[in-house]
PDBQT receptor file of N, H, CA, C and O in Angstrom, charges set to zero:
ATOM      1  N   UNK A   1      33.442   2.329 -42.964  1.00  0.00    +0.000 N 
ATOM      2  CA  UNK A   1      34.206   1.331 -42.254  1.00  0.00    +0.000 C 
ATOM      3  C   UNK A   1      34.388   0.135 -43.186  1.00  0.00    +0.000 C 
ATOM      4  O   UNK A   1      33.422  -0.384 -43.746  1.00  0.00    +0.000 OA
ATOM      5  N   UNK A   2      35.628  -0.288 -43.340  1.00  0.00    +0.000 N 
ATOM      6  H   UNK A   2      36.413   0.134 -42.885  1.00  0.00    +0.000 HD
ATOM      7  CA  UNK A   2      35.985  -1.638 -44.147  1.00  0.00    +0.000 C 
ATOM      8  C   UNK A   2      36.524  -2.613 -42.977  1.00  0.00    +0.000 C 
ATOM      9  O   UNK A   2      36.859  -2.176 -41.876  1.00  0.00    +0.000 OA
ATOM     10  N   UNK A   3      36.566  -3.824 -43.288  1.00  0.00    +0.000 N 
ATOM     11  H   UNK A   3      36.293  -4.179 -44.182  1.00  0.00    +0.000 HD
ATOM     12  CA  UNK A   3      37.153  -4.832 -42.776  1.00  0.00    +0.000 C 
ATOM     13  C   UNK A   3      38.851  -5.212 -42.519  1.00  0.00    +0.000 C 
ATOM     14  O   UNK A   3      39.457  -6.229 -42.182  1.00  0.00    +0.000 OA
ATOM     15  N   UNK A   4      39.288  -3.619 -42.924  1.00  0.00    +0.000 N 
ATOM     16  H   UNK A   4      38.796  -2.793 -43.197  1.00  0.00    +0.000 HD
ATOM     17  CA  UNK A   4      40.788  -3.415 -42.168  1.00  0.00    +0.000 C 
ATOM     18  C   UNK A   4      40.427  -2.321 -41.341  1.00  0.00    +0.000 C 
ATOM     19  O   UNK A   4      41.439  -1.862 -40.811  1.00  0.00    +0.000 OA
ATOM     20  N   UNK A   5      39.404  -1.722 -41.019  1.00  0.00    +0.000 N 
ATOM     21  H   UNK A   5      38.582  -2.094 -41.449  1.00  0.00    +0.000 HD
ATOM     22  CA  UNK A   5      39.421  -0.708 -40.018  1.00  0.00    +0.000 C 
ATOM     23  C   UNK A   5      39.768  -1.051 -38.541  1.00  0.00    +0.000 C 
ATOM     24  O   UNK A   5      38.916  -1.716 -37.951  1.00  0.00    +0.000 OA
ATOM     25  N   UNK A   6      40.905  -0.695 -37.842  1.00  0.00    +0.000 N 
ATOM     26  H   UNK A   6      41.597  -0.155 -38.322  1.00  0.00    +0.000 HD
ATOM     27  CA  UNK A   6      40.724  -0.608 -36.963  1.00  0.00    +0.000 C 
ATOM     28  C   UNK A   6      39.817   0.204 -35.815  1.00  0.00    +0.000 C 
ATOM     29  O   UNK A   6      39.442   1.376 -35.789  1.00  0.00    +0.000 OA
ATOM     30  N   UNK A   7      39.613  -0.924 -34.854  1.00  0.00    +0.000 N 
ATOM     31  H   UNK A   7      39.917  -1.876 -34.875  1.00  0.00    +0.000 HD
ATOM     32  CA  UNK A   7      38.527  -0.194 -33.537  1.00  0.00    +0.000 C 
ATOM     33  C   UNK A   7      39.311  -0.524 -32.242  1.00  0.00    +0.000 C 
ATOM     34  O   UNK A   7      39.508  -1.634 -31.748  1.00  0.00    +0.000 OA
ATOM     35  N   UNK A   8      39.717   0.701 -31.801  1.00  0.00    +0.000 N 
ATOM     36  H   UNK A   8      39.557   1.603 -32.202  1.00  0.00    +0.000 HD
ATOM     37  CA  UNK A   8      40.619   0.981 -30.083  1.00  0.00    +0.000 C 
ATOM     38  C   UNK A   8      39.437   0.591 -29.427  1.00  0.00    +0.000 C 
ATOM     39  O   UNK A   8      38.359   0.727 -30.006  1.00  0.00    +0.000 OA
ATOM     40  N   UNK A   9      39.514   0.053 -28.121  1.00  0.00    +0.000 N 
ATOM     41  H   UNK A   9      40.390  -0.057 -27.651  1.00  0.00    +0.000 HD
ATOM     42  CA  UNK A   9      39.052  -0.039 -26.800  1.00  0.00    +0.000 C 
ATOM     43  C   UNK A   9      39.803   0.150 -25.972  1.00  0.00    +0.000 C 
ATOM     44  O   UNK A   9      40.891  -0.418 -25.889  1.00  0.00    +0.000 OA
ATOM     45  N   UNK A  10      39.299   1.119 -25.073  1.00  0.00    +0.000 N 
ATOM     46  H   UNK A  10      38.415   1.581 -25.140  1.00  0.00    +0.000 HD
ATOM     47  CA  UNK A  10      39.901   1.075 -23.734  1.00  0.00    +0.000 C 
ATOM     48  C   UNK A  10      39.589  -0.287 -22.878  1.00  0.00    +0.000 C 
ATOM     49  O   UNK A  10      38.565  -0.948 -23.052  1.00  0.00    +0.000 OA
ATOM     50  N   UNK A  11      40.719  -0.651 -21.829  1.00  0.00    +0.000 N 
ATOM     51  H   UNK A  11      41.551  -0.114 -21.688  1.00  0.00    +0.000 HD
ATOM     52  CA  UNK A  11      40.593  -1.750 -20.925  1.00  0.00    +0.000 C 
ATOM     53  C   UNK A  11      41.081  -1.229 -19.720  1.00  0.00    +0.000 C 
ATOM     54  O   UNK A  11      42.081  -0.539 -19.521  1.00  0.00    +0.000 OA
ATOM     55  N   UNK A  12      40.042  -1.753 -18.766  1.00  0.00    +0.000 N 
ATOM     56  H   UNK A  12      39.230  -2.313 -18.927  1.00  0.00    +0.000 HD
ATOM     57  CA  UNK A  12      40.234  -0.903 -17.180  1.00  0.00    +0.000 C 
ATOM     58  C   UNK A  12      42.065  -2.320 -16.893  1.00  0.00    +0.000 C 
ATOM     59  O   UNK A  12      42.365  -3.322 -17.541  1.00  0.00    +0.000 OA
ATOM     60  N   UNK A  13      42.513  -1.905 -16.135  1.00  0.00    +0.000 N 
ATOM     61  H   UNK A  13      42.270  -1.090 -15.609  1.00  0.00    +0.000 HD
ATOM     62  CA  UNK A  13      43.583  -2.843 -15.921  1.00  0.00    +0.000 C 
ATOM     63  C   UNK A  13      43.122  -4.415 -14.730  1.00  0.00    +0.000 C 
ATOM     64  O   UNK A  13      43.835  -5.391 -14.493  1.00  0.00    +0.000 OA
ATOM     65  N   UNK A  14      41.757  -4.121 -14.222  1.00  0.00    +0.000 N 
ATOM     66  H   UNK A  14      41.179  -3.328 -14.415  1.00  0.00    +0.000 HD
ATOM     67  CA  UNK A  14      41.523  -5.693 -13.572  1.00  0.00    +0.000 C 
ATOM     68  C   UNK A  14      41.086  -6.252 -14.891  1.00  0.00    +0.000 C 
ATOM     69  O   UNK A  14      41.061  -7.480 -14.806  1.00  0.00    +0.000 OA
ATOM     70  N   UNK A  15      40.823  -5.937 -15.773  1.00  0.00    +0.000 N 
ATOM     71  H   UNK A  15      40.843  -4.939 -15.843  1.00  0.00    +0.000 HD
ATOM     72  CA  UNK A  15      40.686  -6.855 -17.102  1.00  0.00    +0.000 C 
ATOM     73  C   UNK A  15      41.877  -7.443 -17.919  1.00  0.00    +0.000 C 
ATOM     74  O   UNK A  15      41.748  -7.920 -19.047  1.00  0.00    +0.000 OA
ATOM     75  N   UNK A  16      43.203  -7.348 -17.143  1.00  0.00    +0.000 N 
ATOM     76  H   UNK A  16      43.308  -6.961 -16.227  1.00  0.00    +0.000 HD
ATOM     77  CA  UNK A  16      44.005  -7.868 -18.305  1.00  0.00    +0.000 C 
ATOM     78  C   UNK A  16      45.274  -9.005 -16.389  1.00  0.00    +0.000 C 
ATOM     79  O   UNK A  16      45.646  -8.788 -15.236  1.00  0.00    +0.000 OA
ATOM     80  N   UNK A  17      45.305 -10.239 -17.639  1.00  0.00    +0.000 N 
ATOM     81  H   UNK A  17      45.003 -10.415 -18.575  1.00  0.00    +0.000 HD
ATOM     82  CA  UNK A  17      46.175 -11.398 -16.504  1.00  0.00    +0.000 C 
ATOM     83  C   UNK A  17      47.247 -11.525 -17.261  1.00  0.00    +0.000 C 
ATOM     84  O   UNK A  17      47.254 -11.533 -18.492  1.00  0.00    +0.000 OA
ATOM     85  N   UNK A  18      47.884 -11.595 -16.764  1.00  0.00    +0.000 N 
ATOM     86  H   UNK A  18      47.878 -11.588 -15.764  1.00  0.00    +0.000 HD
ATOM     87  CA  UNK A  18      49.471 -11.668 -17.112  1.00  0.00    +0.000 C 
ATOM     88  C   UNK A  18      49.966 -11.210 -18.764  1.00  0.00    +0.000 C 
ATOM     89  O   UNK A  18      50.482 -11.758 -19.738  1.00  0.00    +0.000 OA
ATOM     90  N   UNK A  19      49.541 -10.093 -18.447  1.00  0.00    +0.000 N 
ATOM     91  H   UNK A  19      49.122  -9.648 -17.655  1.00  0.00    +0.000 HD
ATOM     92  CA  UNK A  19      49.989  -8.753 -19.947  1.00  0.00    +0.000 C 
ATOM     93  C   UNK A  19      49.029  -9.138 -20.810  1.00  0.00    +0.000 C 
ATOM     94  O   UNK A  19      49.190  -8.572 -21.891  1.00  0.00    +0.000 OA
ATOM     95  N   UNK A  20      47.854 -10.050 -20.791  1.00  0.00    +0.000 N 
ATOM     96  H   UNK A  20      47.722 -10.510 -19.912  1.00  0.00    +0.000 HD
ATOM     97  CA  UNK A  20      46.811 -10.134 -22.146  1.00  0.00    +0.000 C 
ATOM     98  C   UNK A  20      45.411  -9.693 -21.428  1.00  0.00    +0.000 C 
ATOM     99  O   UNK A  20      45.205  -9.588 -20.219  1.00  0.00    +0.000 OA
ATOM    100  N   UNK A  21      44.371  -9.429 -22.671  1.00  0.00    +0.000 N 
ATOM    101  H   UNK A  21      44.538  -9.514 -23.654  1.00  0.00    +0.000 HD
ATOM    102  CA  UNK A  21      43.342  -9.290 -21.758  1.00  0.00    +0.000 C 
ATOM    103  C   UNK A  21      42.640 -10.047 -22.117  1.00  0.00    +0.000 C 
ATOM    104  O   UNK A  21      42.635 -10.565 -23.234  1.00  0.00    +0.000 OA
ATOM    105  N   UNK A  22      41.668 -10.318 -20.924  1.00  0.00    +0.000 N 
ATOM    106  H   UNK A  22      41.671  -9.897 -20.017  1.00  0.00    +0.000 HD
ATOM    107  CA  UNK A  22      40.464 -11.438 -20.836  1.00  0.00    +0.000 C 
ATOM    108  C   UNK A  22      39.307 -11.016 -21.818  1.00  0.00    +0.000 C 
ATOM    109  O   UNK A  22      38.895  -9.959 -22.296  1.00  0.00    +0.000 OA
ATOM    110  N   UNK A  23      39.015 -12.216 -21.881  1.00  0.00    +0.000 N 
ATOM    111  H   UNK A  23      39.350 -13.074 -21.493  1.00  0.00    +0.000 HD
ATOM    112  CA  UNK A  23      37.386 -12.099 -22.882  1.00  0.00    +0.000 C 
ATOM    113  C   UNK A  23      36.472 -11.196 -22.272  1.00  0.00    +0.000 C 
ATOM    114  O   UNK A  23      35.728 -10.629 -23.073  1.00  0.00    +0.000 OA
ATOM    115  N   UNK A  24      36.338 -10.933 -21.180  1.00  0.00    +0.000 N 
ATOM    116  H   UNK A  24      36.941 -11.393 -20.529  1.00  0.00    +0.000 HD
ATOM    117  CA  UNK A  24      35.222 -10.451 -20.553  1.00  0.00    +0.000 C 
ATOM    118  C   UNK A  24      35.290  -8.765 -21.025  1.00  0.00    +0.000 C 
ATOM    119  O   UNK A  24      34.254  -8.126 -20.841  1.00  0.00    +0.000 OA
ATOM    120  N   UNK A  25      36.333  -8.128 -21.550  1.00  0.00    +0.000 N 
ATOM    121  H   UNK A  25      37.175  -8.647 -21.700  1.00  0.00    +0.000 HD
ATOM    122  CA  UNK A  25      36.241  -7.223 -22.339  1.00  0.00    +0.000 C 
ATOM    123  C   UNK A  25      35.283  -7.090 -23.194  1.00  0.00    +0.000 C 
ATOM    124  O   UNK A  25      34.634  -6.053 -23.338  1.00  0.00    +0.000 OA
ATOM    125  N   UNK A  26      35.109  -8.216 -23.877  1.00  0.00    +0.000 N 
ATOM    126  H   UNK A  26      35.636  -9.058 -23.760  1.00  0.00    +0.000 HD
ATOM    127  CA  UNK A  26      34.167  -8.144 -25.140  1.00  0.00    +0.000 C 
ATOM    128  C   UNK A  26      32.733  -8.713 -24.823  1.00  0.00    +0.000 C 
ATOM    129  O   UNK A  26      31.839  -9.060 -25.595  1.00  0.00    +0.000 OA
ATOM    130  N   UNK A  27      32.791  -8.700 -23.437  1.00  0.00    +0.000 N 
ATOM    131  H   UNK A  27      33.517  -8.418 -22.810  1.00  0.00    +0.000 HD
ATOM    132  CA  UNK A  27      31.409  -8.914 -22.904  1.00  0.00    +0.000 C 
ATOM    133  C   UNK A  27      30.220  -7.692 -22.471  1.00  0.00    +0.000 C 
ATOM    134  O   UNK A  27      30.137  -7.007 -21.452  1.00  0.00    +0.000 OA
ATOM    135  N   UNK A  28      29.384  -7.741 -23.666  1.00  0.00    +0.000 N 
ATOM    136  H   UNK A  28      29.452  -8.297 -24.494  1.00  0.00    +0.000 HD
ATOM    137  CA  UNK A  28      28.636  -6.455 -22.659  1.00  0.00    +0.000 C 
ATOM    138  C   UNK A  28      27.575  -6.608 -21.292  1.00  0.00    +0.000 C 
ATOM    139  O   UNK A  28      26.969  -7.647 -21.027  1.00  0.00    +0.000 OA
ATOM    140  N   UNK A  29      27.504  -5.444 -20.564  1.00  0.00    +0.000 N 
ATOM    141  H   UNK A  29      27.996  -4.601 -20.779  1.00  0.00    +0.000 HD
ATOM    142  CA  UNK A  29      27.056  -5.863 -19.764  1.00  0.00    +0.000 C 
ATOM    143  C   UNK A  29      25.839  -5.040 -19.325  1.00  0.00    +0.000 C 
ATOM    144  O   UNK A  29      25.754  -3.894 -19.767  1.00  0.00    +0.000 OA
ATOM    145  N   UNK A  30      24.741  -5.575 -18.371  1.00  0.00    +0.000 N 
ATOM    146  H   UNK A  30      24.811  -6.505 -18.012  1.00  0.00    +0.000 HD
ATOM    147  CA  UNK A  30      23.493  -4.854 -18.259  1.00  0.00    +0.000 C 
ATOM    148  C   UNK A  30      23.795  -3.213 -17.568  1.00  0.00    +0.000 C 
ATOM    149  O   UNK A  30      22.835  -2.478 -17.339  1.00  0.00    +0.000 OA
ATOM    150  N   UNK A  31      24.688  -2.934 -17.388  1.00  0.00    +0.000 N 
ATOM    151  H   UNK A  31      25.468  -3.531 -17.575  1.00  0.00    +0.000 HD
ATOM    152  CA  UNK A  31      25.199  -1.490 -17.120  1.00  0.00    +0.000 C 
ATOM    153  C   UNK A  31      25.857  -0.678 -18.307  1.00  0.00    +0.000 C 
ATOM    154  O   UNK A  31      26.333   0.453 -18.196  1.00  0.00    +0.000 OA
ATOM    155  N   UNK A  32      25.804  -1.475 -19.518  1.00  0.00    +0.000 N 
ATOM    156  H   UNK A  32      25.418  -2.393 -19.608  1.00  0.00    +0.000 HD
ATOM    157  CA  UNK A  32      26.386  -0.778 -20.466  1.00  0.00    +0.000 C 
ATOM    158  C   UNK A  32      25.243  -1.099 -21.536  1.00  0.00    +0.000 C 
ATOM    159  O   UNK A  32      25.445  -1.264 -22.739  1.00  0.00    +0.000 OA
ATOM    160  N   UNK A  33      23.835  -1.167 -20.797  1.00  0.00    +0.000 N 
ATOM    161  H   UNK A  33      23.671  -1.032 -19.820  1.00  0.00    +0.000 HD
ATOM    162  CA  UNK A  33      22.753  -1.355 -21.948  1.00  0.00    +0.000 C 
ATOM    163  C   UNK A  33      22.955  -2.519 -22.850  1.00  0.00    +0.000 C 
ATOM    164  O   UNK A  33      22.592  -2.419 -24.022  1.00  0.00    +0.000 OA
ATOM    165  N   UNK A  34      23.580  -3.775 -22.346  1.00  0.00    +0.000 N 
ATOM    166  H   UNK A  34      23.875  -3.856 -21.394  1.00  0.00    +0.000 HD
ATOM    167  CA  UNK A  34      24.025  -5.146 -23.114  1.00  0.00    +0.000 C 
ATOM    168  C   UNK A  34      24.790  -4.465 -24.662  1.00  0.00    +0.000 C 
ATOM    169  O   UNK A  34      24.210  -4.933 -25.641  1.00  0.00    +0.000 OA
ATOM    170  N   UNK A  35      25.519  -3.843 -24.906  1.00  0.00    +0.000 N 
ATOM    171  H   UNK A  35      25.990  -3.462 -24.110  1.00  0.00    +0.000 HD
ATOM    172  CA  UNK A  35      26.182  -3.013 -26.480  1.00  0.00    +0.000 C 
ATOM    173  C   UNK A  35      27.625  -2.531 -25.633  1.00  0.00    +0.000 C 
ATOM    174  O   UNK A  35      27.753  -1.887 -24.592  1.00  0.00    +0.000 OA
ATOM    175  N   UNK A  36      28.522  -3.071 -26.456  1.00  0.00    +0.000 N 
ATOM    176  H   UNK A  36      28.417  -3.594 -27.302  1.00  0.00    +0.000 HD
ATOM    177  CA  UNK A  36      30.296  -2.668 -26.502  1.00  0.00    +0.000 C 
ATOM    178  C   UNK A  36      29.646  -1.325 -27.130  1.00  0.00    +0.000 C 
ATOM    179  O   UNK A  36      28.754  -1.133 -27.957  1.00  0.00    +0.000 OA
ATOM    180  N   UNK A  37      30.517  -0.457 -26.346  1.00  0.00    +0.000 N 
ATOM    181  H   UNK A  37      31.242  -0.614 -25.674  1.00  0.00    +0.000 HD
ATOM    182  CA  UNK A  37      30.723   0.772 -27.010  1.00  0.00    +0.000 C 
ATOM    183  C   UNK A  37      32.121   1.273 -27.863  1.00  0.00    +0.000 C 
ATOM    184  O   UNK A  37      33.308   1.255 -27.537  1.00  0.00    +0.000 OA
ATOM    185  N   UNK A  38      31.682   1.561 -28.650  1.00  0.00    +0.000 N 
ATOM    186  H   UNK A  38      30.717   1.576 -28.915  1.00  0.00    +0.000 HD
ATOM    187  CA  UNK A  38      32.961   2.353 -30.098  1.00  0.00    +0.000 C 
ATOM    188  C   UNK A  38      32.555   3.426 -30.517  1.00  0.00    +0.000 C 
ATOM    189  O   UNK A  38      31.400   3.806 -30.325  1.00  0.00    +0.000 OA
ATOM    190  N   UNK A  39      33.469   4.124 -31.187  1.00  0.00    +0.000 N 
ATOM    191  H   UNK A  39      34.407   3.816 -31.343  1.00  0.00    +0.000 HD
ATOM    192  CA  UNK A  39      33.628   5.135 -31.740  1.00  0.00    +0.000 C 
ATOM    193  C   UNK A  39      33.861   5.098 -33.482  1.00  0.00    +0.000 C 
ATOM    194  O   UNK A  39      34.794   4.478 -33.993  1.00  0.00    +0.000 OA
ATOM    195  N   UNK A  40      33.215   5.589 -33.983  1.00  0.00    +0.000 N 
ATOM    196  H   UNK A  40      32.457   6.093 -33.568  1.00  0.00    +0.000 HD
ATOM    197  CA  UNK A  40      33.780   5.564 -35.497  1.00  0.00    +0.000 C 
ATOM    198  C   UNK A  40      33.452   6.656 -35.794  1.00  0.00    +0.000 C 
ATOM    199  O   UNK A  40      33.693   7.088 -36.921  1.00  0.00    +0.000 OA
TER     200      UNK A  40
């Protein structure tokens, strides 16, 4: 992985207000073991 790699996330759609999405995407949470999950 370099620092042009792109990383996809999925976003459920109550996460996004008027066509952008909210920070809380990049929030982890105690149901996701506090860690964003990715793929590489």
């Amino acid at each position: 992985m370099t620092e042009n790699t792109l990383l996809l996330r999925q976003v459920h759609p109550s996460f996004v207000q008027d066509g952008k999405i909210t920070s809380q995407v990049f929030r982890p949470t105690p149901k996701d073991e506090n860690k964003l999950s990715m793929y590489i």
